[in-house]
N, C-alpha and C positions, 0 to 999 in steps of 0.2 A: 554102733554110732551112739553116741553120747544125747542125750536128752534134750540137754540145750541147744543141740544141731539141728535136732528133729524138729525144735519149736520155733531154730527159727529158719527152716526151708517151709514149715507148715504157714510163718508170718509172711515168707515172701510170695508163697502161691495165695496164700489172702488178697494180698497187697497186688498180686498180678488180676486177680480176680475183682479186683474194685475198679485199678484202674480202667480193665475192660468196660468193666460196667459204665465208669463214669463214659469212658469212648461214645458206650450208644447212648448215653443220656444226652452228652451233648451233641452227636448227629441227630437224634429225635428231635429235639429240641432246636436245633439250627444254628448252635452255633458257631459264628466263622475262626477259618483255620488260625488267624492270629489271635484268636484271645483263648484257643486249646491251646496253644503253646504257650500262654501267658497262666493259665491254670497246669498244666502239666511240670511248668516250671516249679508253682507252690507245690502243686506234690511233690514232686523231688527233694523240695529246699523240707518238707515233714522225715521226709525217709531217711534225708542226710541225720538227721535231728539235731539242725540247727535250731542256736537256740534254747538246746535244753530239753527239747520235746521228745514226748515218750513215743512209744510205742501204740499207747491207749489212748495217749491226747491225740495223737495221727490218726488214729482210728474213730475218736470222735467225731473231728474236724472235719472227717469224710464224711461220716454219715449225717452231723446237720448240714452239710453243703447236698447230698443227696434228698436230705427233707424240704431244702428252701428250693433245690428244681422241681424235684417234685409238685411242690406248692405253686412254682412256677409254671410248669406244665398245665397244672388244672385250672389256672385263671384262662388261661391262652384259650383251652381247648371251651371254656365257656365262652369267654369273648367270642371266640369263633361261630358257634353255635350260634348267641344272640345275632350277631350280624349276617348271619347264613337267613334267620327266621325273616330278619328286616327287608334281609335283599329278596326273599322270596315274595314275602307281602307285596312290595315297592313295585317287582315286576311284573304279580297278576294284576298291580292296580294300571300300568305302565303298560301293559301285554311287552312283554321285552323279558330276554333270554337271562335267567341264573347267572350269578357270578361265578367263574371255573375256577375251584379250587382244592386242593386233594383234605377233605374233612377227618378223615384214617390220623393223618400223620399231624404231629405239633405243630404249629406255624408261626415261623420265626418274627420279630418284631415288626420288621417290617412288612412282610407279607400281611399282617392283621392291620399298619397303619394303610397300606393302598387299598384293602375290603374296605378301609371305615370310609373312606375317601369316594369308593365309590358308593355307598352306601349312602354319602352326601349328599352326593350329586343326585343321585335319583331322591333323593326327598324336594331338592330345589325344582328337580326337572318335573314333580307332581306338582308341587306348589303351583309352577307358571300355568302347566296343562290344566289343573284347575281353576283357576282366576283365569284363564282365559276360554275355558267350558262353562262358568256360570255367566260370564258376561254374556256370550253367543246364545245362551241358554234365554236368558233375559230378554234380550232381541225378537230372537225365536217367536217366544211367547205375547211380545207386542203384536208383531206383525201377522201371528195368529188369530189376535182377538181383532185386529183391524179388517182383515180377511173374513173375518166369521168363520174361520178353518177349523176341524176335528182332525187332530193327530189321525190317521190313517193309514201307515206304516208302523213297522215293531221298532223303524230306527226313532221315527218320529216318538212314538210313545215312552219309548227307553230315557228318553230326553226331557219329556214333558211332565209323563206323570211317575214314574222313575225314582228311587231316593237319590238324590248327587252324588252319594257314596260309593254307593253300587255300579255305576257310571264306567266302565273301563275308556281311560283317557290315552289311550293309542294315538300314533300321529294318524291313522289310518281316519280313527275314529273323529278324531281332531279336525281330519280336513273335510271328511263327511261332513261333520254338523258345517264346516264354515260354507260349503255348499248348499246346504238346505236354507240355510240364512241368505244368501244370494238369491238362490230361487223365490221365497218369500217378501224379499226385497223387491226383484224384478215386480212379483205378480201385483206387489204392492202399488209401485210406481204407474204402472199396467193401469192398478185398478183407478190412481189420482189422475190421471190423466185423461181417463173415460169421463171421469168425475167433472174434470173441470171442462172437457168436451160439452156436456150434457148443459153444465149449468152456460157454457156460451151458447147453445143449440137455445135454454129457455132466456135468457135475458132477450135475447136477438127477438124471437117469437114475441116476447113481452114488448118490445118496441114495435115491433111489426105490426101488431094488432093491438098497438094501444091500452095496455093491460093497464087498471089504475089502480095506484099507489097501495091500497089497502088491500086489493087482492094476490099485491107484490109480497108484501108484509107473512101474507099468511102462508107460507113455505118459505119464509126466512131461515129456518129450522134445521134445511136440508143444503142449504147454499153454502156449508163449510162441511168438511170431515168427505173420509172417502170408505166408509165401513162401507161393509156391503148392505146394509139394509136402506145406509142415503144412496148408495147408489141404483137399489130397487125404486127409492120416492123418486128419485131424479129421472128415472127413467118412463114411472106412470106418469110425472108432472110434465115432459116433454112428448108424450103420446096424445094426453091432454090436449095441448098445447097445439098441437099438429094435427089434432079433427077438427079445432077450431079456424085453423088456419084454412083449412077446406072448406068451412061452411062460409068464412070470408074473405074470398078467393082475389076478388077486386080490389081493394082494401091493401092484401099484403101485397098487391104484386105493384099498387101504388106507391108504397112507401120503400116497397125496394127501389121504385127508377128513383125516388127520391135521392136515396143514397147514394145509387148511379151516380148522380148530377154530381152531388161531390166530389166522387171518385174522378169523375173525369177532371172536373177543375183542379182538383190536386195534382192530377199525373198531366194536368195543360192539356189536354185530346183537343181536336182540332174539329170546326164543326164535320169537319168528313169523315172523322172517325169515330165521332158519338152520330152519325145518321147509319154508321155503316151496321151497327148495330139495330136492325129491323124490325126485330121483336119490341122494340122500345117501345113503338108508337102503334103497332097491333090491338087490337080492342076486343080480343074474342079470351077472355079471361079462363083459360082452362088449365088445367096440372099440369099439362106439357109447357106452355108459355110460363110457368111458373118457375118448371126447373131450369128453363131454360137462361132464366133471369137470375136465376142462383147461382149459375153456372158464370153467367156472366161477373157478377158481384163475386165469387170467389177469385176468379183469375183477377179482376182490377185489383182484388187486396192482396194477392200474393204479385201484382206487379208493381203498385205501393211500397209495396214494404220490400222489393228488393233494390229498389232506386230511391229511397225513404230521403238518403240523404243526399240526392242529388236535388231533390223535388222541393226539398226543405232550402238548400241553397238558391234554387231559383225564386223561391217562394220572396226569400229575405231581400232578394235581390229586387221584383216587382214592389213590393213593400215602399223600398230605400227609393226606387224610381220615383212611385207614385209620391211619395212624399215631396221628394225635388220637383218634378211636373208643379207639385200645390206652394210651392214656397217660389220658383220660377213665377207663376202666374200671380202673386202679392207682391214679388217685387215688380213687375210691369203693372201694375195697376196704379193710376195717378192719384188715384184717392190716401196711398199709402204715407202720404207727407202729414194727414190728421192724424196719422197717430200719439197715443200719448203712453207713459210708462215706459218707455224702452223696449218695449216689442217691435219695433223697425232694426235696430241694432241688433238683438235676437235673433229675427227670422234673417240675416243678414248672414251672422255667423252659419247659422244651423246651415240654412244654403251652401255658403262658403264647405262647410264640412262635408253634406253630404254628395257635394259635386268631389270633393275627392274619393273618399266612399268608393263611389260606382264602380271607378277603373280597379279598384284595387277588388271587389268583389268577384269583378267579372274576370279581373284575370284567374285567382282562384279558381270560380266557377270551369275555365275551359281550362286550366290544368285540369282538374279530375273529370273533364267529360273528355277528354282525350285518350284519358285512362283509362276510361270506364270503354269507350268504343274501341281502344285495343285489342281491353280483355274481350268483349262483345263479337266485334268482328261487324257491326253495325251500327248505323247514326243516331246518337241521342235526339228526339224532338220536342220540340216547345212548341203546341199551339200551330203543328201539322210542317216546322220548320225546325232546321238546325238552330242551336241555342245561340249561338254566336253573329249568325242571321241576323235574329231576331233583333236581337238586340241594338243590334249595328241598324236595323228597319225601323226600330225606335229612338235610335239618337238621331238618323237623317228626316227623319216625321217632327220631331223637336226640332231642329234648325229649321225648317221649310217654316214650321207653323209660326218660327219666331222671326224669319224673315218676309213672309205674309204680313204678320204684324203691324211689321216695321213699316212696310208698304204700305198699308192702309194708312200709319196715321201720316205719312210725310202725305200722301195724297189728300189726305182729310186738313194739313195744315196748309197747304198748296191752295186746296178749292176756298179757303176759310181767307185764306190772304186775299186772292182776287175777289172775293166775295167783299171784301174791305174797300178795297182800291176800289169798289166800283159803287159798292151804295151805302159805303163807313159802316162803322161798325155799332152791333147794336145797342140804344141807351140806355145808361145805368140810371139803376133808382135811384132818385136824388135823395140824400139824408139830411137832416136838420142837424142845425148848430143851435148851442146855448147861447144863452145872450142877446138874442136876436132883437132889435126893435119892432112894437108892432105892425105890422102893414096897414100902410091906408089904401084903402080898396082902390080910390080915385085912381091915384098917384100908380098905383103898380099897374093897374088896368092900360093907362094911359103909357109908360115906359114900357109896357110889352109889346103894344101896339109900333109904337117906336120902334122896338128890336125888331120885330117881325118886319117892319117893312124896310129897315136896314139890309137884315140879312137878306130879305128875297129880293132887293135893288146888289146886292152883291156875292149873288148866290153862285157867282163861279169864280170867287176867291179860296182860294184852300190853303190849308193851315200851313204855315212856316215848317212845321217840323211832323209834316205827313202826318198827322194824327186825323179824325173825321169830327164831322158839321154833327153835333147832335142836335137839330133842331125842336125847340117850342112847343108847349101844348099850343093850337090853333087859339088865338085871343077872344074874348067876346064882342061882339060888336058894341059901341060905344048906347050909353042911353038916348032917347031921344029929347031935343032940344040944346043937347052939347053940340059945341062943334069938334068936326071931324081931325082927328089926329095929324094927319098928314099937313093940314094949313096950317098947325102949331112950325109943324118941322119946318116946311118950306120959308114961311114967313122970315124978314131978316131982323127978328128982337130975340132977344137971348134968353132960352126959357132957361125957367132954374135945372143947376144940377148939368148944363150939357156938358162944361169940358168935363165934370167927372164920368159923365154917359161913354164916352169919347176915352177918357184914360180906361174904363173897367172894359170896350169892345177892345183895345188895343192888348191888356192885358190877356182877355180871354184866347186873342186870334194867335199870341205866343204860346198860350199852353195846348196848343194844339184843337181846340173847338170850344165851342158857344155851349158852357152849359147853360138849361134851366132852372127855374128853380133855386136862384144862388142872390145870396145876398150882399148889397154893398152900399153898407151907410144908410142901412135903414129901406132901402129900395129891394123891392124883389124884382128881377130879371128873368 
């Protein structure tokens, strides 16, 4: 065999020997079947030697294309490695399983772009498990120091005094703290509750026994916050509070029936149900009469306040009554015509208003007690009666008492009348006129004499138009050595002034009576 045959069966077993090669670089390396057939093609198109190309340039062209996977290769297999160390870190910080993935072999582009992806994801899913374990964290630590608590577990301490770092944010662990923080929460609310128990236990006491103002002042200190050390003061200032209470036994147990009394008026109790209550009016002041009175005053305010708003609609209701009752009783009042200002017009309207008012309240009102004794299964009462009773016993006590009234005064106008018709009515003070001429004593003594024995010569003439006789102050008797009035009269000479004597009796007996006191042309009558 010739030389040149030899070199080049020796070029084609090379050439079978690369392409193998190249075969496993590109299965190591992962690349897919379409772009080995898209490289197997440029080998081919080298070995044709199209082109021009040698032998040695094909030979080159292979081996830097062997030097750039190469190169290729070893970016891959670090990239992998970094994200291998990340996703290790990620998941003992995470407590969460390794990403599966074969580290041995090269890994194709895309297998290293769904590591980076998951390698993502766990950096976001620390991030939130973080910001949302320093917030709890935070928490935690308030409602510790509010508690007056020492960390006293290893979770608790892990947490507290702990670096955050070090922290493993598991969901396990995750939902552990968010429970510890509930618990701390509860005991919390637990402990403001005690708190604001205590401080109603001391105010209560503070009224009960009259605590004054300055010795209020001095535990003001303690009547906010609910740390445990106010809730120690809270509790020696209520122990306090409650020997004292024993040493003035009389005293508290006075001002709780006081409060009683309220309570009953609020909830309307009827006297048979504030007598039913026997301890009230007991005088033998001992602890047991005491609790027994707390007992009492607890159940009225838990019965208060769950008919608050029925109690408050009747309340509105008695209110709008009594006012109508008072604005009824000014308009029946005859004095009401002096008024000045416009307050007659006023209480005119307001009346007018709240007579509509009433019905419309009251209907309200027995919608929701109708409701209310539904849900009950028993009768609502006002003042030992159904509310609707009641009230209906209050509008017929209104009409009686405004038809009693009535009665009185037509009876009082009735007796007032025959009282007229029988002995006239009684007379008025006479007033002065301006202008008057003055009186001559003589002259008016002498014409009254006159009227007087007029009238009593026709003292059972009555006035044209039913009106009554006001008769005359009684005359004085004449001086002595005058002569006597009546021989003026009788005599037949004409004393001065009689037809006008004569027209003023005629005028008078038309306007219904004789007054005295009146004057005409100088003459008093």
């Amino acid at each position: 065999m010739r030389r040149s045959e030899v070199l080049a069966e020796e070029s084609i077993v090379c050439l079978q020997k690369a392409l193998n090669h190249l075969r496993e670089i590109w299965e190591l390396i992962g690349i897919p079947e379409d772009q080995r057939l898209q490289r197997t093609e440029v080998v081919k198109k080298h070995i044709k030697e199209e082109g021009e190309t040698t032998i040695l340039q094909l030979e080159k062209d292979l081996r830097t294309q062997v030097e750039l996977m190469r190169k290729q290769k070893k970016e891959r297999k670090q990239e992998l490695k970094l994200l291998q160390e990340q996703d290790q870190e990620l998941c003992e910080i995470l407590c969460m399983p390794r990403y599966d993935i074969d580290s041995a072999s090269v890994p194709s582009l895309e297998e290293l772009n769904q590591f980076r992806q998951h390698v993502t994801t766990l950096r976001e899913t620390k991030a939130s498990r973080r910001e949302e374990f320093v917030s709890i964290k935070r928490q935690i630590i308030l409602c510790m120091e509010e508690l007056d608590h020492t960390p006293d577990t290893s979770f608790e301490r892990d947490v507290v005094c702990e670096d955050e770092d070090a922290f493993c944010l598991s969901l396990e662990n995750i939902a552990t703290l968010q429970k510890l923080l509930r618990q701390l929460e509860m005991r919390k609310s637990q402990n403001e509750a005690v708190c604001e128990g205590l401080r109603a236990q001391i105010r209560e006491l503070w009224d009960r026994l009259q605590i004054p103002e300055e010795e209020r002042e001095a535990v003001a200190t303690i009547m906010s916050g609910s740390k445990a050390k106010v809730r120690k003061a809270l509790q020696l200032e209520v122990d306090r509070l409650e020997e004292l209470k024993m040493q003035n036994m009389k005293k508290v147990i006075e001002a709780i029936r006081v409060e009683l009394v309220q309570y009953w008026d609020q909830c309307f109790y009827s006297q048979e149900q504030r007598q039913a209550f026997a301890p009230f009016y007991a005088e033998d002041y001992t602890e047991n009469l005491l609790q027994l009175h707390d007992a009492e005053i607890v159940q009225l305010k838990n019965y208060y306040e769950v008919h608050k708003e029925l109690f408050e609609g009747v309340q509105k209701w008695e209110e709008t009554w009594r006012l109508f009752l008072e604005f009824e009783r000014k308009a029946s009042d005859p004095n009401r015509f002096t008024n000045r200002g416009g307050n007659l017009l006023k209480e005119e309207k307001q009346r007018a208003k709240l007579q509509k008012m009433l019905p419309k309240l009251e209907e309200e009102l027995k919608a929701r007690i109708e409701l209310w004794e539904q849900e009950h299964s028993k009768a609502f009462m006002v003042n030992g009666q159904k509310f609707m009773e009641y009230v209906a016993e209050q509008w017929e006590m209104h009409r009686l008492e405004k038809e009693r009234a009535k009665q009185e005064r037509q009876l009082k106008n009735k007796k007032q009348t025959e009282t007229e018709m029988l002995y006239g009515s009684a007379p008025r003070t006479p007033s002065k006129r301006r202008g008057l001429a003055p009186n001559t004593p003589g002259k008016a003594r002498k014409l009254n004499t006159t009227t007087m024995s007029n009238a009593t010569a026709n003292s059972s003439i009555r006035p044209i138009f039913g009106g009554t006789i006001y008769h005359s102050p009684v005359s004085r008797l004449p001086p002595s050595g005058s002569k006597p009035v009546a021989a003026s009269t009788c005599s037949g000479k004409k004393t001065p002034h009689t037809g006008r004597h004569g027209a003023n009796k005629e005028n008078l007996e038309l306007n219904g009576s004789i007054l005295s006191a009146r004057t005409f042309k100088g003459f008093q009558i």
